[in-house]
C-alpha angles and dihedrals in degrees: 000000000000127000123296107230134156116250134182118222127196112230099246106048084049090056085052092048091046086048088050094044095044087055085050095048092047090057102037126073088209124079106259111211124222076246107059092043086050087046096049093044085052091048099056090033083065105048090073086065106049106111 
């Protein structure tokens, strides 16, 4: 269980979050949280960044 913290989205990029986690809810027999989609999208984004 992470932190629970407060964080501002802009439209658009929620619209892109709900379309990736709805992909990921059509092809997974589990439930797939707003969260974990947000978490797994950070994740990669930072990768690009590790020196």
């Amino acid at each position: 269980m992470g932190d629970r913290i407060t964080v501002v989205l802009d439209s658009t990029n929620i619209e892109k979050l709900r379309s990736i986690q709805a992909k990921m809810i059509k092809s997974s027999p589990k439930s797939v949280s707003f969260s974990h989609v947000v978490n797994i999208v950070v994740s990669e984004g930072l990768k690009k960044f590790r020196a």
